[in-house]
C-alpha positions, -999 to 999 in steps of 0.1 A, spaced: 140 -273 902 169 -283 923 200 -263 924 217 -296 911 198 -298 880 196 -260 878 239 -262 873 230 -287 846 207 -266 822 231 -236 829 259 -258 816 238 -267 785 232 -235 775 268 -224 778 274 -253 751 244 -252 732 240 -216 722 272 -214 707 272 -245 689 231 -233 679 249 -200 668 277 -214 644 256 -239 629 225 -212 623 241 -185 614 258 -194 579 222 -198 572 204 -165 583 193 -138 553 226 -115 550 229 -78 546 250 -75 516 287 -85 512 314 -66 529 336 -52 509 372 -68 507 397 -47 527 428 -56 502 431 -43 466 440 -70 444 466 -72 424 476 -40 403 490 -41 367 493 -13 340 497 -5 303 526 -17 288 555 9 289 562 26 256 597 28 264 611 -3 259 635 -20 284 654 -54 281 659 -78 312 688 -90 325 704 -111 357 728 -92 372 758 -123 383 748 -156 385 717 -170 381 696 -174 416 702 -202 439 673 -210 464 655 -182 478 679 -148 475 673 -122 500 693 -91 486 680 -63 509 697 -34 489 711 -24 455 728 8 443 746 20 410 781 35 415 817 41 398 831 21 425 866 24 411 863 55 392 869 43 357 839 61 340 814 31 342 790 26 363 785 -8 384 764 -25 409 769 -26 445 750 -54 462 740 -63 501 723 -101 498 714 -113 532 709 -145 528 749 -150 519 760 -124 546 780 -102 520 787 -71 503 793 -77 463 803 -56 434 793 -63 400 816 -53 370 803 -52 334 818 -79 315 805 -78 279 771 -70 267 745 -71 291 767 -95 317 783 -86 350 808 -105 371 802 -109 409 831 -97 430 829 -103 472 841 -75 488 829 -81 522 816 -114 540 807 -130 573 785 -102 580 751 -105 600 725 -90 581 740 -63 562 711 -36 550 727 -15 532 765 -2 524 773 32 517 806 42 501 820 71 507 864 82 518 853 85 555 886 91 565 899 113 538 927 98 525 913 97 485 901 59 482 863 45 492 858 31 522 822 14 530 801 15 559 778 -13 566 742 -11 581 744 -42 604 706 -57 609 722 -87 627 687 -105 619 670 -100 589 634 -109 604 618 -90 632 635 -93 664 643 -64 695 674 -74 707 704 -54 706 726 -69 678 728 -42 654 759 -25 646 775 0 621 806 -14 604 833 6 583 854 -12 565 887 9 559 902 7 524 936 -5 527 951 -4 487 933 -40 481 920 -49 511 894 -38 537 901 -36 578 870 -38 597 863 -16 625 827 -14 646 817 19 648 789 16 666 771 -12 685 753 -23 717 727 -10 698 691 -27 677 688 -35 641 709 -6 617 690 -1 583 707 27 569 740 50 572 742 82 556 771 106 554 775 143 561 792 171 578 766 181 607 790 198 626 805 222 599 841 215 608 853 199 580 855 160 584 823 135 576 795 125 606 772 101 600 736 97 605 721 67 613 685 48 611 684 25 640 656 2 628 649 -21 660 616 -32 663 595 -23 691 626 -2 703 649 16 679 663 54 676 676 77 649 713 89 657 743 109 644 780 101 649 803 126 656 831 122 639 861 125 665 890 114 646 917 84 634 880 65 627 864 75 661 828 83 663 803 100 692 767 87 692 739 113 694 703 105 694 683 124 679 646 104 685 638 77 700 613 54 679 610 21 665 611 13 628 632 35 611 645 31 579 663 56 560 678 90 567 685 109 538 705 138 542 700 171 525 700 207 525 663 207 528 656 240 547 684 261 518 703 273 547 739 260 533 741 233 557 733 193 561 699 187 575 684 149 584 651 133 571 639 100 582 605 78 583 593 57 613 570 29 608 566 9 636 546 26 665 534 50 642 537 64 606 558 94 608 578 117 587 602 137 609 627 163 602 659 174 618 668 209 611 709 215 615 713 248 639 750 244 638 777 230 663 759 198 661 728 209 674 693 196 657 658 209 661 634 178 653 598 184 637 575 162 629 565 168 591 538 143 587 517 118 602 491 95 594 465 79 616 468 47 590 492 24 615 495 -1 585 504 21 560 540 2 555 565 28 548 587 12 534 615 36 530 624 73 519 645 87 494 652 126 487 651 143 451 645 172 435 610 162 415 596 193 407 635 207 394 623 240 417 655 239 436 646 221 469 649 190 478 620 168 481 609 134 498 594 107 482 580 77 502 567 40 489 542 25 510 535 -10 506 551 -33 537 530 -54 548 553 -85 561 532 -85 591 502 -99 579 499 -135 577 480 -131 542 501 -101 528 475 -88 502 482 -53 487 460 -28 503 442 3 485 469 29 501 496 13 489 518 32 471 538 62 468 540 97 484 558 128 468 558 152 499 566 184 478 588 205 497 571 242 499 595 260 520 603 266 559 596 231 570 564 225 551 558 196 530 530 186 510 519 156 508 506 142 471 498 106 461 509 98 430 506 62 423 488 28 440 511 -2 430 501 -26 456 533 -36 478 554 -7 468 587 -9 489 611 8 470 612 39 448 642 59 425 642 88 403 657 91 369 650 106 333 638 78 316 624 93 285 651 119 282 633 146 284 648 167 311 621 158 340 623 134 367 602 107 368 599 76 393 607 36 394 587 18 419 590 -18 430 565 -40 445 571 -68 472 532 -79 478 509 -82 457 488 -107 439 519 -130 426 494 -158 413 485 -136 386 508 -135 362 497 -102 352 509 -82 380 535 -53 378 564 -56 398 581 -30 380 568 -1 372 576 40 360 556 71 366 560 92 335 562 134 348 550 156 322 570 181 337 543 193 359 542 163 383 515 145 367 523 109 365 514 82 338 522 45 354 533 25 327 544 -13 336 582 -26 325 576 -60 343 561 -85 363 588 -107 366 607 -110 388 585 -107 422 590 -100 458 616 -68 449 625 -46 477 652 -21 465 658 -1 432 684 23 421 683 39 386 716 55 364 731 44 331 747 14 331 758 8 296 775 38 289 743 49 257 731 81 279 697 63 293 689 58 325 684 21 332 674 4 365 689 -24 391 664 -44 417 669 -72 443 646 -92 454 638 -103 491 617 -139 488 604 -147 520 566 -150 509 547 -177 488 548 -179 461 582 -191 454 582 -187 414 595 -162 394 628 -158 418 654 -132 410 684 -121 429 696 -91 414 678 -78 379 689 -50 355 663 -36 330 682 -15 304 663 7 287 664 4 251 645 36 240 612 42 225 599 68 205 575 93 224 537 100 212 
């Protein structure tokens, strides 16, 4: 055979046996069906505790991206109202109660780029709430360095901006305390990023001054709660990591500003999707705990909601150790609180969900994890509408002594049905078996 029509067949078979293979293969005896690698969608018995939905504002417009809630007294009269960060508008909103299960919208801050999250708290001492913004400066995913930390001065009825801190990637979350024992508030700060981001403090320096410190460098962080957490009577930092890896870290206050980072807890799972990381007291033993929903999974084109979704209680044992315990698997958790919803005297948890299976109707988005007291949690299911939620907050907010619960919703996923911007549940009682 010539070399000529040697080149030939060799060409052929470069075509052919691929084109054989795709065509023949469908058709060959299989070995069995691989088992589906996402969950399905998860739903629950009906709570027994009875709760009665409400839109929180105005009814939705388009597609709302509110990225966090929170109930406070904002002005200190007694009642409790909603603070809102929606995304999609570029503001910060307080909502008043105005008659029986209605709330009226009140801008307090605009033109902002992304805001993640405000925190309110008299930064500069002077008896009135200020509020410090987490600037994203994109909502989606994006490395470049437009994040920012805003606080926004409370001037008798208005607001002066001032940027605390920038030339820096995405900010999710600002939490307050005094680090450096010497009497004024510092900061801590979750620098989110994406492949690049950092968790920091801010010395406070003064007349609304600040001194970045970083603390670790790592991309994805989202919350830093701050907490006694060692008992030592001073203000450690907690925050999770969820980019690179999966990480629950720990920075122990040695005084005069210095830290001592551990890492409490890792997993080898690189899509679990922490979504966040609150601090509470579960187990009323007089530590603080950490409690961590697991459920992002934004990344996927297809975001089904995997069997290790849900939530982590990492029980807090004493000298740095934490224990990790699962104690539910709603598929998409992103956001968890704690309150007393039965009233009696335990904590239990509200979870959210983001992703899950949305085209069945069927499928909680809110949920509660009943504690009997000795952290063993019932999941009963309050909703399944609205979807897509990604923040939750639970307090009373009717003034009857029950804890009731706000959520937002973030809808950038099909499908688009079912769209809240900011819901209130109010819980409405229910006797116990």
């Amino acid at each position: 055979m010539s070399q000529k029509n040697r080149l030939i067949l060799l060409i052929g078979l470069v075509i052919l046996i691929p084109l054989g293979t795709w065509l023949l293969l469908p058709g060959l005896p299989s070995l069995g069906q691989a088992p589906e690698i996402f969950s399905g969608g998860t739903s629950y018995p009906a709570s027994e505790i009875s709760f009665k939905r409400a839109n929180v504002g105005p009814d939705p417009v388009g597609l709302p991206l509110i990225t966090n809630v929170q109930i406070v007294d904002f002005d200190g009269d007694g009642t409790n109202d909603i603070l809102g960060c929606d995304s999609d508008r570029g503001i910060v909103s307080l909502f008043k109660p105005d008659g029986e299960n209605q709330w009226q919208e009140e801008v307090l801050l605009s033109d902002l780029a992304a805001p993640g999250h405000a925190t309110v708290v008299d930064i500069d001492g002077d008896g009135d709430l200020d509020i410090i913004v987490s600037i994203l400066g994109n909502l989606m995913p994006d490395d470049r360095v437009i994040g920012r930390v805003e606080l926004y001065e409370r001037k008798d009825n208005e607001y002066i901006r001032h940027v605390i801190l920038d030339d820096v990637r995405r900010v999710a979350d600002v939490q307050p305390g005094d680090f450096d024992g010497d009497g004024d508030l510092d900061l801590a700060v979750a620098v989110f990023g994406y492949s690049r981001g950092s968790v920091l403090w801010l010395e406070n320096r003064g007349n609304l001054k600040f001194r970045d410190h970083e603390l670790l460098n790592a991309p994805g962080t989202i919350h830093v709660p701050v907490a006694d957490y060692d008992g030592d009577g001073d203000l450690d930092i907690a925050a999770i990591v969820t980019q690179d890896e999966e990480e629950l870290w720990g920075f122990e206050n040695l005084g005069e500003g210095k830290f001592k980072k551990r890492r409490l807890w890792m997993t080898i799972n690189l899509d679990l999707g922490g979504a966040g990381l609150i601090q509470a007291d579960l187990d009323q033993d007089g530590d603080q705990d950490l409690i961590l929903p697991a459920g992002d999974n934004l990344e996927d084109l297809d975001a089904y909601p995997q069997p290790y979704h849900g939530c982590l209680w990492f029980e807090n044992k004493g000298n740095w150790e934490f224990e990790m315990q699962r104690i539910s698997n709603l598929g998409g958790t992103y956001a968890a609180d704690v309150g007393d919803l039965d009233g009696d005297g335990d904590l239990d948890v509200v979870l959210v969900s983001m992703t899950n299976d949305w085209y069945d109707p069927t499928t909680a988005s809110v949920v509660w994890l009943e504690n009997d007291g000795k952290q063993n949690f019932k999941t009963w299911q309050i909703d399944s509408n609205p979807i897509h939620l990604v923040t939750v907050a639970v307090s009373d907010l009717n003034g009857d002594g029950r804890d009731d619960i706000v959520a937002g919703g973030l809808n950038l996923r099909k499908p688009y049905q079912r769209i809240g911007r900011i819901s209130a549940w109010l819980n409405q009682g229910g006797a116990k078996p």
